[in-house]
N, C-alpha and C positions, 0 to 999 in steps of 0.2 A: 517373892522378892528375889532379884539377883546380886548372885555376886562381884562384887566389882572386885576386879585385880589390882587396879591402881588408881589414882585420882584422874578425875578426868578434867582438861584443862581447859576454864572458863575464859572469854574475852568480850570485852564491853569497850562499844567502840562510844561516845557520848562526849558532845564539844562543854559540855560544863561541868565542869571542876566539882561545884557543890555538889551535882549530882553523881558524880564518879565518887567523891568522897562520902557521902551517904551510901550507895550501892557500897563501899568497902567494908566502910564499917557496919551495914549491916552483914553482909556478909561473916564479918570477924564474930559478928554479937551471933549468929545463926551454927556456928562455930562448923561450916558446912569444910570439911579436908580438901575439897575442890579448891588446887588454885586459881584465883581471876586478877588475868592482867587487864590492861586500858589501854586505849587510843583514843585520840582526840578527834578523830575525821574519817571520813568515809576513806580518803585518800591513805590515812597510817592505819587504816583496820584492811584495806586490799598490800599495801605493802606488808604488813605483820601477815598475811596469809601467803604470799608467793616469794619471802624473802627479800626483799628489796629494802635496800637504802637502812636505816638505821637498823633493820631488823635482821640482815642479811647473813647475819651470825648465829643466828639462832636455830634452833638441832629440831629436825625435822619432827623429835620428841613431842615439839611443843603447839604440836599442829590444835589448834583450839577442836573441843567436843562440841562445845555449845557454842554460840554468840548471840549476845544481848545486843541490840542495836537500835537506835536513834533514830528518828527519820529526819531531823532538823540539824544538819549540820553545815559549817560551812567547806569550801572545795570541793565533796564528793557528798551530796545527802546520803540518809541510809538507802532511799529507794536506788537509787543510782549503783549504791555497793550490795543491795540485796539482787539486783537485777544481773550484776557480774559476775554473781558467786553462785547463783543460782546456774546460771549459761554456761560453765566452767564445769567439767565432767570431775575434774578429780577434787571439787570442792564441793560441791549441790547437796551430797549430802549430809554435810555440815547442817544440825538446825536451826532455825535462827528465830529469835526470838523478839517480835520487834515491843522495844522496850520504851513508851515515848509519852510526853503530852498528850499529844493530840486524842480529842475522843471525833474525830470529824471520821464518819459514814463512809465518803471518799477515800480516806488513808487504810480503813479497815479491809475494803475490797480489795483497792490497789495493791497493796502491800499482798494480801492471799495470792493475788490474779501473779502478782512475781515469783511467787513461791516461798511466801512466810510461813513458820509453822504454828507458829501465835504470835495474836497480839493485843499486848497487855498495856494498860493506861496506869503512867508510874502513879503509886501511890502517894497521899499526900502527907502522911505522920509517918515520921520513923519507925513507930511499931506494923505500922500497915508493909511498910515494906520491908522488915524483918518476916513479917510473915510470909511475904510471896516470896522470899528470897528462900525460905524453908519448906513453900512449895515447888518452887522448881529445882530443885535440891534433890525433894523426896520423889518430885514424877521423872527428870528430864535424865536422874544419876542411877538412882533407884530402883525405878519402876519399866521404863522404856527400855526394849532392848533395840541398841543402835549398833549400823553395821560396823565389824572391825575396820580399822584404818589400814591395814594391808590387804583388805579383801573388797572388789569393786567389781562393780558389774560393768561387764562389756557392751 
């Protein structure tokens, strides 16, 4: 197992409320040091990544490790914001986690074919997804070793 130097910081882009609120508190209940912020749209998950408009203040610090994302949203779907971040050299390696409904065949591909690095069908009981939120915790924080964020390949 590795060690981590400092918490690595989570962001879940997902246009329902319930479900951001569920995702936090399990979270809180998984009692994971990783902070995870929200975004409501494809549209405020690419402005919270390149700075823009409300997020435009925020310290380079808080460049997300992980992101959890949606495919169903409205203004920017997730594929549409996985497809941008993915094409974007100083973001792609960002992993992304698509976090959603859908169990459709089509989504599962797509989403890989963009450069997903999983994809997970949200659970349905809050303890189901205290658990997954303490598996991706233990594999994504833990277990993975991800590049530094000052270190990129040419």
């Amino acid at each position: 197992m590795k060690e981590n130097n400092r918490p690595m910081q989570i962001l879940m882009a997902d246009d329902d409320e319930d479900d951001r609120r569920a995702v936090a508190k399990a979270w809180k209940t998984s009692r994971s040091a990783n902070p995870i912020e929200f975004v409501n749209d494809g549209e405020a998950l690419m402005d919270y990544l390149y700075r823009r408009g409300e997020f435009s203040g925020l310290a380079v610090s808080t460049r997300p490790g992980l992101i959890l994302l949606d495919l169903n949203m409205p203004k920017k779907d997730g594929r549409e914001a996985l497809r941008e971040i993915k094409a974007d050299p100083q973001l792609r390696q960002i992993p992304v986690i698509v976090l959603t409904t859908s169990k459709a065949e089509e989504d599962v591909y797509r989403t890989y074919d963009l450069g997903a690095n999983s994809f997970i069908t949200k659970p349905v009981t809050f303890a189901a997804l205290v658990e997954l939120i303490q598996v991706i915790g233990k594999y994504w924080v833990e277990i993975v070793e991800l590049p530094s964020e000052g270190m990129r390949a040419e």
